[in-house]
C-alpha angles and dihedrals in degrees: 000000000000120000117183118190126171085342099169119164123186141187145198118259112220084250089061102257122141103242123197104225098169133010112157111179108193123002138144148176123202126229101271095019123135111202128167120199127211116235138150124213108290097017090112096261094134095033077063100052091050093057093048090048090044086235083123130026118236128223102233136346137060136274119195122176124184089347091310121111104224092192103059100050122100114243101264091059088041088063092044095054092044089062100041091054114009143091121178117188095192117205091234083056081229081216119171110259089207110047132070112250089256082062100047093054096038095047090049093061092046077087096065149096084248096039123207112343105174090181086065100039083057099054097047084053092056093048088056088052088252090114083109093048101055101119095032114101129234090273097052091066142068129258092251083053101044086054088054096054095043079053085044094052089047095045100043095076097060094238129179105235126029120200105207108191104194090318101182095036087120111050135072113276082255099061093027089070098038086061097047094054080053101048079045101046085041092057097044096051087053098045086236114147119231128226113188128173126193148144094220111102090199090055084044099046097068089063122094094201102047117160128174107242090223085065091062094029110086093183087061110111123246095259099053104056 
């Protein structure tokens, strides 16, 4: 489902110096697989996430994801692959200020092949405990909601990876917990693949296939693998 090749990524330092951030030779993750990665704050993990996604442009390498190369497509059929196949439950939730979270989810798979399908973002909704919230906007709820409803507007398209960055970084071990069996059981009854990062040992544990970024990151320094 997701190939990686050659994928390196670099910044500018504030002194002016060119910094590898990212360069993953070889990775994968097959249709259906769940895998959680390993990465402190500052280790890459997000600015991953983001060239798999085509958020951001990488460098060199290659993404493919489902037979289609991600990094040598033009912004417009990025976004449009983004959408097809893809779910991303970002760690800032990136949640509409304006619109209900019915709205925030509907208007999310608008996007997609199956285009807005309120029946279904409801029910998604519903299946996050958020049946109750569907007319309240972002504000009026509180931060453990506001993460359900950014999972409920990844999950709501049926797509077949989802990036998870840190997705339950903002809720109480116990729902934290309760959201990530979900994310996990959703993912399972569509055949999508999960990609999660995360620094919390209790959120990695559950996985069966758990790897440390810094094993697969060649940029990563000594220290740090």
């Amino acid at each position: 489902m997701l190939a990686i090749t050659d994928l390196r990524k670099s910044f500018r330092s504030p002194e002016g110096e060119t910094v590898e951030i990212l360069h993953v030779a070889a990775w994968a993750v097959g249709a259906g697989e769940q895998v959680a990665l390993r990465g402190e704050s500052g280790s890459g993990k997000t600015t991953l996430l983001h060239l798999i996604a085509g958020i951001l442009a990488a460098d060199a390498g290659r993404v493919v994801i489902d037979g289609v190369e991600m990094t040598a497509l033009g912004e417009s059929r990025r976004d449009r692959l983004r959408a097809e196949k893809l779910g991303y439950i970002f760690q800032t939730f990136n949640l509409l200020q304006g619109y209900t979270v019915l709205e925030n989810v509907v208007l999310g798979m608008s996007f997609g092949p199956r285009g807005a399908d309120r029946a279904h973002a409801r029910e998604v909704l519903a299946r996050m405990g958020l049946g109750h919230r569907l007319d309240h906007f972002p504000g009026q709820l509180s931060t453990g909601q506001q993460q359900r409803v950014a999972v409920a507007r990844a999950l709501a398209n049926r797509p077949k990876l989802v990036l998870a960055d840190e997705p339950t970084g903002n809720l109480d071990r116990r729902h934290a917990r309760e959201a990530l069996a979900l994310i996990r059981e959703v993912c399972r009854e569509n055949g999508a693949a999960l990609l999660l990062v995360s620094h919390d040992e209790d959120v990695l544990g559950q996985f069966e296939r758990r790897q440390s970024l810094a094993e697969i990151n060649r940029a990563a320094p000594e220290g740090a693998r």
